[in-house]
C-alpha positions in Angstrom: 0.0 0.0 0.0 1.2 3.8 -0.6 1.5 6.2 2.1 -1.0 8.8 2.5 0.3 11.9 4.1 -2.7 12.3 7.4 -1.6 14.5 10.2 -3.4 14.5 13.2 -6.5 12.6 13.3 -8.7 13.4 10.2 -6.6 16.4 9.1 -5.0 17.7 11.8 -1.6 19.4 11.8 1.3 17.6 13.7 1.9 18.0 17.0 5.3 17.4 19.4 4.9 14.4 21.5 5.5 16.0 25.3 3.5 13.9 27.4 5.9 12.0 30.1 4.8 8.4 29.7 4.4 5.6 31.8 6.8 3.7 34.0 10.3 2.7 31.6 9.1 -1.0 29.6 5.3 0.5 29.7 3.7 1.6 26.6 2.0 5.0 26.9 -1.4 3.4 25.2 -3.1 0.8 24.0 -5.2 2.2 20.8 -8.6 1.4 20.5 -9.9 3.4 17.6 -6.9 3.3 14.7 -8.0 3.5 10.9 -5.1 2.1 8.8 -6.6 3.2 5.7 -8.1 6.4 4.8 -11.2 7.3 2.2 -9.4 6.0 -0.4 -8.3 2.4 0.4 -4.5 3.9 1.4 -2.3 4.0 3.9 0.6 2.2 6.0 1.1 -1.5 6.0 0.5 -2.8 9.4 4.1 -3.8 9.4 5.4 -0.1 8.9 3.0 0.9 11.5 3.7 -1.6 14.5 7.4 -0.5 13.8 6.9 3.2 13.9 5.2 2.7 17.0 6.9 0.0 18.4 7.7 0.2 22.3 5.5 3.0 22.6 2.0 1.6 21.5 0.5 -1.5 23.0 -2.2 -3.0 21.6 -4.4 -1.3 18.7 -7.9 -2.1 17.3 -7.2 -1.5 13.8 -9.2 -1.3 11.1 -10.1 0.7 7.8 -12.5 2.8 6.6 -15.9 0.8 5.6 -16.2 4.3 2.9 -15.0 4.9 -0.3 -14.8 8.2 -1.5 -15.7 8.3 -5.7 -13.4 10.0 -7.8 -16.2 12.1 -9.9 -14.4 13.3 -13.3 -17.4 15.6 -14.2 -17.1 17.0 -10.3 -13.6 17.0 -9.8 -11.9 16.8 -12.9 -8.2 16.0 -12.9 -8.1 16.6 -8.6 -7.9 12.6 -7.2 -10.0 13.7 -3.6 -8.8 11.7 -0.7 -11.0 12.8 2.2 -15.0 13.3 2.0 -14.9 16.8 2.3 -12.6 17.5 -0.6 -15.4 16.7 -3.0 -19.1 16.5 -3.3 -19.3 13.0 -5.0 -20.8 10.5 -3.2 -19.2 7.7 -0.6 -20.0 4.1 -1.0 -19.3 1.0 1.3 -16.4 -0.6 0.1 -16.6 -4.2 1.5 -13.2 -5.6 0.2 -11.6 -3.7 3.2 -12.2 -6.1 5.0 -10.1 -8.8 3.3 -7.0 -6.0 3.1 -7.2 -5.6 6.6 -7.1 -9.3 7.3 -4.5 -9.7 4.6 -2.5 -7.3 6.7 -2.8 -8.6 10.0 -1.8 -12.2 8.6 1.3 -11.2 7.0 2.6 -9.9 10.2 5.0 -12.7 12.5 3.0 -14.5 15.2 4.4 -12.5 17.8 3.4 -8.9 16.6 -0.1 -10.6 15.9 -0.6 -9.9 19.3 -0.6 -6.2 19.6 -3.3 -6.0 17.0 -7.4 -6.8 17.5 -8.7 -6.3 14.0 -12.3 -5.1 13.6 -14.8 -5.8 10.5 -16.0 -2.8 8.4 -17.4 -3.3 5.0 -20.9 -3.6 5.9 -23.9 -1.6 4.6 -25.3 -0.6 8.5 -28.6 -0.5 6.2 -28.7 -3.7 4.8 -30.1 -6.9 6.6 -27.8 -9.0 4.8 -24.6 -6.9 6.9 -24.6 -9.8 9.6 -24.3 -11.8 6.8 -21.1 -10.8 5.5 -19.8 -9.9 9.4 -20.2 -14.0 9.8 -18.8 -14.4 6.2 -15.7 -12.6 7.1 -15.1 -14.8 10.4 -15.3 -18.0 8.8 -13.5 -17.0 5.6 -10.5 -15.8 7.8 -10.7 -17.5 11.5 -8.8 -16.6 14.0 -8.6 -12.8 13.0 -11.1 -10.4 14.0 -11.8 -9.3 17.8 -14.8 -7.2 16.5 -16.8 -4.6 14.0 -16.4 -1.1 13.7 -15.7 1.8 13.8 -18.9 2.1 11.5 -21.5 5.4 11.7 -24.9 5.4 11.8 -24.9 9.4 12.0 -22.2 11.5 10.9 -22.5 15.1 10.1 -22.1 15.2 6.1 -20.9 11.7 5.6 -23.9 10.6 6.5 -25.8 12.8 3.7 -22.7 12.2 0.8 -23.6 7.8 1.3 -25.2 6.2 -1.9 -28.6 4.4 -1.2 -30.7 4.5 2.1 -29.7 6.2 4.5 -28.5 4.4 8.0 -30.8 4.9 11.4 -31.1 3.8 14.9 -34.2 2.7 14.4 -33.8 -0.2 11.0 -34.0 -3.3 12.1 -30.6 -3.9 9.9 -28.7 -2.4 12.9 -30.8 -4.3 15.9 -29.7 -7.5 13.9 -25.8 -6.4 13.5 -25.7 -5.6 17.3 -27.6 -8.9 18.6 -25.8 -11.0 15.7 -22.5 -9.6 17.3 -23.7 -10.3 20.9 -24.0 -14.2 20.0 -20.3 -14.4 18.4 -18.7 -11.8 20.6 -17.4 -9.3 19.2 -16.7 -5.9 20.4 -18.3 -3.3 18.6 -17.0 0.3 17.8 -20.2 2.7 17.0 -20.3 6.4 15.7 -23.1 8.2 15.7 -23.2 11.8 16.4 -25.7 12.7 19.5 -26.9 15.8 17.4 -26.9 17.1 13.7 -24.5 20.2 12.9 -27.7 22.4 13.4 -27.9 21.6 17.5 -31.6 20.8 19.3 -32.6 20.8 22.6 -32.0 18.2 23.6 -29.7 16.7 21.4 -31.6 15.2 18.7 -30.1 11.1 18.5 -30.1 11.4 22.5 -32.8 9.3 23.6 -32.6 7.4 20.5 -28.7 6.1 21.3 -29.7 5.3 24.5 -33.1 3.1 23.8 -30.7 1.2 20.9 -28.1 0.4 24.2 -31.2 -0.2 26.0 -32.7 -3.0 23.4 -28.9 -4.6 22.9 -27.7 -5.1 27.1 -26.1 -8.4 25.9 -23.5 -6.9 23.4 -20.7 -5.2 23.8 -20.4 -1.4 22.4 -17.4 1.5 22.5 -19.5 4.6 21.4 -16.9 6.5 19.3 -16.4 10.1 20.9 -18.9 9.7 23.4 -21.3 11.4 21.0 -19.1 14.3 19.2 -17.2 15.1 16.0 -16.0 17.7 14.2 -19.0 19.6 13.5 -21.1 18.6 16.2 -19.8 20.1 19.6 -21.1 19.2 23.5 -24.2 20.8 24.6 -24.1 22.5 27.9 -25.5 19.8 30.0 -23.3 16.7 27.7 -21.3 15.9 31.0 -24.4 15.6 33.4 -26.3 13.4 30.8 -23.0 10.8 30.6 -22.4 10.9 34.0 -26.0 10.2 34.6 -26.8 7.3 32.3 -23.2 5.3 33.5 -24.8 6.1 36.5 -27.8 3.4 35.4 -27.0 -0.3 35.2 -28.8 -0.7 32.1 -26.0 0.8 30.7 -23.0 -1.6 32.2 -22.3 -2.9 28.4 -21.2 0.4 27.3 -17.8 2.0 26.9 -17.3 5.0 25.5 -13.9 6.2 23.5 -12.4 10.1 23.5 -10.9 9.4 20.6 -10.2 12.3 17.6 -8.2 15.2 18.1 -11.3 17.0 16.7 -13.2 15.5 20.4 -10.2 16.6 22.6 -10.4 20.2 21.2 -14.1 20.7 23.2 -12.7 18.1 26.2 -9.9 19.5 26.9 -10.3 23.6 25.3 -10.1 25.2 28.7 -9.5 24.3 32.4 -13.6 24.2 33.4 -14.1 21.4 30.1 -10.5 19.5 31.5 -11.7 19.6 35.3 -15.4 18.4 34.5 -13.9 15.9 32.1 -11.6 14.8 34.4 -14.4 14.1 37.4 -16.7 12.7 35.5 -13.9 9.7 34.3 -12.3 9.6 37.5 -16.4 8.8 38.6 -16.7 5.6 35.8 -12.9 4.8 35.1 -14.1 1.8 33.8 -15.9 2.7 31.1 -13.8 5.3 29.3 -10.9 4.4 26.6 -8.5 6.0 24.9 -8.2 5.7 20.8 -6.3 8.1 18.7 -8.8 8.0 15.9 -5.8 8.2 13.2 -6.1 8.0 9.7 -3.2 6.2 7.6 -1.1 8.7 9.9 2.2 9.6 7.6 5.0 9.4 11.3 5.4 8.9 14.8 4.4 12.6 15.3 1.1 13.2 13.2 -0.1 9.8 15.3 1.2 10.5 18.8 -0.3 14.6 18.1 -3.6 12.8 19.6 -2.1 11.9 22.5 -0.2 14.7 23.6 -3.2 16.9 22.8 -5.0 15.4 26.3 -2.1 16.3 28.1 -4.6 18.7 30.3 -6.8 15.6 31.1 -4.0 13.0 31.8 -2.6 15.8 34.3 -5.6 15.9 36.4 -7.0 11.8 36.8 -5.0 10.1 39.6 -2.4 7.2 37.7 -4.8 4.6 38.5 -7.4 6.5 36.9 -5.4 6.9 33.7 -3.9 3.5 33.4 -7.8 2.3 32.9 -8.1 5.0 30.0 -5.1 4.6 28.8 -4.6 0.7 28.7 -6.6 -1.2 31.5 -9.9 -1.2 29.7 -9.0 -1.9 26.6 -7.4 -5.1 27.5 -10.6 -6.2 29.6 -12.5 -6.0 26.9 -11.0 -6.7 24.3 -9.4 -10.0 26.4 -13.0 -10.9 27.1 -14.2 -10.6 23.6 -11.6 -12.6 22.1 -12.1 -16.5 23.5 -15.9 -15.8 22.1 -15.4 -15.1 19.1 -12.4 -18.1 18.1 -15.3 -20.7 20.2 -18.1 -19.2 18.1 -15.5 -19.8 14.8 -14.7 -23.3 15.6 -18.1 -23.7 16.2 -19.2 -23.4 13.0 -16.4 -24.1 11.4 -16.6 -27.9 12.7 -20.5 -27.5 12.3 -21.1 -27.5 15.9 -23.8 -24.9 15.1 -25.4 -26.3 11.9 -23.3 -23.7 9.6 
């Protein structure tokens, strides 16, 4: 694969890696939201990234982008766009990522195999055939993926620039991804935005997000950015409403990532954001993870830039606090999720389950 030039995040500039780490023999994260490819199929092979980030990364959940971006002549002309704002032509659901990113996991040595959880992505969230293809994937290549996602269900103008119907909370398609990866195992990585770029009050996918976590208490779910993106921001009460619903044990199944640079920028933009932030993980350490949300990142700096950029959180939790953020969680999770999946593999694979 060719190397795409992504800074930070999406398309973030750089930024100097100053955090202090962890202990010496520690690695400052474990990654749980890391897209190898961007819009356009490209990026690093998994080999060049475990050994740009090798003794400083643990684990990562790595995985594509289940988008393609269409190169539109009669929009576009000669310009190749690379990122879905660069053009106006449509995105469709590229399902062959799937095999690249399996491809690139299984060319890697068995002892690097280990710091990587791959996730399935080329499904149509719309589509009731998507569990189909998540249990095709399995059982074409066993022993590979931890999980599914990151795929959206809203997203500010991706969701709008996506050939056929559009993806909701409320199709059926979705309740029968999330129960059909509660009977395998698998983690699951969800975007969706909690409001559209125009905000309501409340936020509009609020209630909504939570009755779909509500239906699904058996599966396992990592809401990407605890709600927020680029154009959708927190509204005033966003830290009261998490800290209330983690409060409820209905909602024990669900994590939530801080991934994006884009997120950190309304987390951490001034000291009132970092110290409410800050109480309101230190209050569910368990549930919060840390993911970089990189894109095909170009070096060591553009990657680590979404790191560094929390250095006003990590300051304020206590280290026990920020070892679950930063590591602790994603291994219980992911270490849980893992044994499922291979039984529910071998399973089928041996036709224990009819398959």
């Amino acid at each position: 694969m060719s190397t795409a030039a992504t800074a930070s995040a999406e398309t973030g500039a750089p930024v100097p890696a100053t955090t202090a780490g962890p202990p010496s023999g520690t690695a400052l994260f474990n990654d749980s939201h890391f897209h190898l490819l961007n819009y356009i199929q490209r990026g690093r092979t998994a080999r060049e990234f475990l050994d740009m980030t090798a003794g400083r990364v643990g684990r990562v959940a790595m995985f594509g982008i289940p988008l393609q971006q269409k190169w539109d002549y009669f929009l576009s002309g000669d310009h190749a766009p690379d990122y879905y704002l660069s053009t106006n032509a449509d995105l469709y659901y590229y399902s062959f990522v799937d095999a690249v990113i399996a491809r690139e996991y299984l060319s890697l040595p068995e002892e690097d195999r280990s710091r990587v959880d791959p996730m399935i992505t080329g499904f149509n969230p719309s589509d009731m055939y998507a569990s189909d293809h998540i249990e095709r994937v399995l059982l074409t290549f066993p022993g590979v993926f931890a999980g599914i996602g990151e795929f959206t269900i809203h997203k500010e103008f991706v969701s709008s620039k996506v050939s056929g119907h559009a993806a909701s909370l409320r199709n059926p398609a979705l309740d029968r991804i999330l129960a059909t990866a509660a009977e395998i195992g698998l983690v699951v990585i969800l975007h969706n935005d909690i409001d559209h770029v125009r905000s309501s009050d409340p936020p509009h996918h609020a209630q909504e997000v939570l009755d779909l976590f509500a239906r699904h208490a058996e599966t396992t779910i990592i809401w990407a950015h605890t709600g927020l993106g680029r154009f959708v921001g927190p509204s005033e009460g966003h830290v009261a409403w998490l800290d209330e619903w983690l409060s409820d044990p209905r909602y024990d199944h669900v994590a939530l990532d801080i991934s994006w640079d884009e997120v950190a920028r309304y987390i951490v933009g001034d000291e009132a954001s970092a110290a409410a932030w800050a109480t309101l993980i230190a209050r569910h350490p368990a549930r919060f993870l840390f993911g970089t949300d990189a894109v095909a990142p170009a070096d060591w700096e553009s990657y680590v830039a979404n790191y560094t950029v929390y250095d006003p959180l990590w300051e304020r939790l206590d280290p026990d606090v920020r070892a679950q953020v930063e590591r602790l969680n994603y291994e219980r999770i992911f270490d849980a999720a893992i044994p499922r999946v291979r039984a529910w593999e071998q399973s089928r694979l041996t036709g224990g389950a009819g398959g």
